[in-house]
N, C-alpha and C positions, 0 to 999 in steps of 0.2 A: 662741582664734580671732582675737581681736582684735590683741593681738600679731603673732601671723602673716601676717596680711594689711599689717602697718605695716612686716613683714620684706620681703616680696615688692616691695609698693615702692619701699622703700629697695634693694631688690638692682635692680631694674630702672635705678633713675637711676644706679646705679654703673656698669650695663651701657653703659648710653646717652651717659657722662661717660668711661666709661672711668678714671676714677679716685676714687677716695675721699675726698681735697681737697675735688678741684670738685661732689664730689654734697655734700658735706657741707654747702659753701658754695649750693647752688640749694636745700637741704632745711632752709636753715635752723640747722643742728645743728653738735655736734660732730664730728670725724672720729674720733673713738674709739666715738660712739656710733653712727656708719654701720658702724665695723668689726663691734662686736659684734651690731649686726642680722644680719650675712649671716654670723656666726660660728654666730649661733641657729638662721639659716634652712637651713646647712650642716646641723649636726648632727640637727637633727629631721627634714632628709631623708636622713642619713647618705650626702649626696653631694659631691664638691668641684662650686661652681657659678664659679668664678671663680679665673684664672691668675693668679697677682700674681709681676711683675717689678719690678725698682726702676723701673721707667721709665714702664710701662701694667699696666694689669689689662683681663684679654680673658677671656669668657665660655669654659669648657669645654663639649665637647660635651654634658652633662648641662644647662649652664647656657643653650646658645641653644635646646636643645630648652623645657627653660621658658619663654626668653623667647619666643619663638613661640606661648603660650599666654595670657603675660601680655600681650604688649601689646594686641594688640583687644579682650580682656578688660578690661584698665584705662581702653582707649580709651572704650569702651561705657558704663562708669561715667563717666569724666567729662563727656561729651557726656549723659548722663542729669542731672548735678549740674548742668553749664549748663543744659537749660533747664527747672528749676525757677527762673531767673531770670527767664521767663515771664510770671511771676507777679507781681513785682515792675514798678511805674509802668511804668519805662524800662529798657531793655535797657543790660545793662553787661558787661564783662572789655574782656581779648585779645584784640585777632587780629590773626594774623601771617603776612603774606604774602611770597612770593620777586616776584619780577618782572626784567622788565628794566626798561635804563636807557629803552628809547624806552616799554614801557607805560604805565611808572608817570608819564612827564613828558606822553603825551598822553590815557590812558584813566584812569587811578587816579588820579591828583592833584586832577582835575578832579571826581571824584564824590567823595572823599574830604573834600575843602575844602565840598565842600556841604554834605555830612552831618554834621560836625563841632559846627554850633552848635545842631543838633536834635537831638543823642546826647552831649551833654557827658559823660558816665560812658564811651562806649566809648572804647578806648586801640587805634590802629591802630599797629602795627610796619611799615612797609614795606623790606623788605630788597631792595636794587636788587644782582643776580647777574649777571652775561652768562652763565655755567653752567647747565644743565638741574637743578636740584636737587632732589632726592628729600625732597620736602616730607613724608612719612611717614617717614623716620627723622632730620629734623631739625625734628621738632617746629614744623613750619606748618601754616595752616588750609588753606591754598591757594596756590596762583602761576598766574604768569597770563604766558603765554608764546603764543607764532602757533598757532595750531590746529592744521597739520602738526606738530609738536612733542608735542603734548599723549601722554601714554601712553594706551594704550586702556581700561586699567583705571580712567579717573579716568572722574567726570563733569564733562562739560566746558559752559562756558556762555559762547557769545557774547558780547560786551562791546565791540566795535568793528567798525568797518567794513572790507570787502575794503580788501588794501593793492596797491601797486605797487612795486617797482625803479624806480632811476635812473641810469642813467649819465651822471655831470653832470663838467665840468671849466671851468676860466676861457677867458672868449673869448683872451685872450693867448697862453693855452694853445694852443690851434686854431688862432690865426692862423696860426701856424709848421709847423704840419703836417696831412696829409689827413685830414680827417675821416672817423670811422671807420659805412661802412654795414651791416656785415657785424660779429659776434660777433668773428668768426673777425680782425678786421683789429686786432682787441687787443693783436694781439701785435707788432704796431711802434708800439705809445703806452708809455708810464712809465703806471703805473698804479700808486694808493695802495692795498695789502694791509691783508686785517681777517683778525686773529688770534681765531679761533675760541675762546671759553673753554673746554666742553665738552671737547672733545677734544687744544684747543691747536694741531690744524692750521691751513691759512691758506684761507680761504675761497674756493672755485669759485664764479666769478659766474656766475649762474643766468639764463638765456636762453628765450624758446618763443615761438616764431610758426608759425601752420598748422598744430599739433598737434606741430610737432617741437621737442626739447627738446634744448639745447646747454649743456654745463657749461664752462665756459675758466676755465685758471690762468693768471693775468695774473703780469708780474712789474714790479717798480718800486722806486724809492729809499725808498719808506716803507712800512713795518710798523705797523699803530695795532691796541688792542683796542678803540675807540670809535668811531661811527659820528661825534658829534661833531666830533670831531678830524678824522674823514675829509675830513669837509665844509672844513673851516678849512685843509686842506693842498692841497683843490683850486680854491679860494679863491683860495689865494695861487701860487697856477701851478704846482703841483710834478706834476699830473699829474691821470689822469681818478679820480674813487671812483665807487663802487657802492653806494647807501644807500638807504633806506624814504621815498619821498615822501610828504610833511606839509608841512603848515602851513610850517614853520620853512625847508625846502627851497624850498618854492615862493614864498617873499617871495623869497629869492634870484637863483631861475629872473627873476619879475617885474622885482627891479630892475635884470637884466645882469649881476650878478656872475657867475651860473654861466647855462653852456648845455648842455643836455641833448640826448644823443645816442644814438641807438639808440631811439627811443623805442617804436618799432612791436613791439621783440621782449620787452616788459617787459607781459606781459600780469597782471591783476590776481590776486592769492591770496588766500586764509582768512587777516585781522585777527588780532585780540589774541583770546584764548579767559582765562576764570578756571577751572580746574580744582581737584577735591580729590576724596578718598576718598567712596566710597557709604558715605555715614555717615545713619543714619535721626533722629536727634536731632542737627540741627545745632544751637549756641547760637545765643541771638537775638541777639545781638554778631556772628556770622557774618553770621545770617539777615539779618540790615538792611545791613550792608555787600555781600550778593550782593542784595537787594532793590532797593538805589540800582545797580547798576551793568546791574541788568535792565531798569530804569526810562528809563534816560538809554540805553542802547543802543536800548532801543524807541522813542524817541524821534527817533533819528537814521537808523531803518531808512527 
């Protein structure tokens, strides 16, 4: 039995690795002795669990039907083995979060650099994505992405405050041409495009005033996938952006580099949210890093 259960795991990371290499290398081991686990776990179900080409190895139909049993199976076990960490002084592992590039530099940085020298034993991951990432088959505790975002299946937990748009450009910019009062007058400005990760299309800037909601495809001499960049190309006069007022934006607004326009149709949305799977045994390595960020959001409500 024991055997078997060390087969089942080893065939899951093969699954999830897609190769025998790299599971051998995350498990530790040889890759002769990953083969002959799923050679064992093969024959004692007298089934093929796994396609091997020279190039990937992909689960057969027998073998995703397993893996469908294993994984919240496995899950439930390890989320049981953390928190017998409970128990121990101070809470310690992993944890490993997607985000993006504006959460993590105004929401997570900030709560993270706190908790830090009160949790010396936990090790934060932060992985910064512009992609929507499927934190359950890449092995995250959570991500933290706008609450319209969030999948409905997660639970989701507040973490910042309502945000807004901006439609900002250099006064240089404007001097030269009419400023735009209407959505709609977008489309005789240059305007700086944000390439979508997700999907890879180019972003519709998002509009509402009076209940009515206007999406516009702007076009202009620059394509960026960073909001940063965005800021820095309308900076330097190349045309209007579209980005998430903060901090960083509004020193700008204040000191006359940039002016913001359209501001009445930029009405406010649902902030940053932390999401992750209804899991009933979170680790306390989780549990203090969602603990601090419910802390400092109720603070700022």
């Amino acid at each position: 039995m024991r055997d078997e259960l060390g087969d089942l795991a080893t065939f899951l990371v093969v699954a999830e690795e897609r190769s025998f290499t790299r599971a051998a290398a995350r498990l530790g081991t040889s890759q002769s002795a990953v083969s002959n686990a799923v050679r064992r776990l093969e024959a004692h179900l007298d089934l093929k669990l796994l396609a091997r080409t020279t190039r990937s190895v992909n689960a057969t139909e027998a073998g995703e039907q397993l893996l469908a049993t294993l994984r919240p199976a496995l899950g439930d076990i390890r989320s049981q083995l953390a928190s017998l960490a409970s128990l121990r002084a101070a809470p310690s592992g992993l944890v490993r979060i997607s985000t993006s590039r504006h959460a993590a530099e105004t929401v997570l940085w900030p709560a993270i650099d706190a908790m830090m020298s009160r949790y010396p034993d936990i090790q934060v991951e932060l992985s910064i994505d512009g992609a929507l990432t499927n934190i359950v088959a890449d092995r995250f505790d959570a991500g933290v992405r706008l609450g319209e975002s969030v999948e409905k299946d997660m639970i989701a937990l507040r973490i910042g405050p309502d945000l807004r748009m901006a439609a900002v450009a250099a006064p240089g910019y404007l001097a030269a041409r009419t400023i735009p009062l209407h959505p709609r007058d977008l489309t005789d400005h240059r305007c700086i495009n944000l390439r979508m990760a997700t999907r890879g299309n180019l972003y519709a800037w998002e509009f509402e005033k009076d209940g009515q909601a206007l999406n516009v495809r702007v076009e202009g001499p620059l394509i960026v996938n960073d909001s940063t960049l965005a800021i820095e190309a309308a900076i330097a006069g190349h045309g209007l952006a579209f980005v998430i007022e903060d901090a960083r934006l509004r020193d700008h607004l204040a000191s006359g580099r940039l002016v913001r326009v359209l501001d009445d149709w930029c009405p406010p949305f649902a902030g940053h949210h932390l999401y992750y799977p209804d899991r009933r045994n979170l680790s306390p390595a989780f549990r203090a890093v969602v603990d601090e960020l419910r802390a400092r959001a109720g603070r700022k409500s």
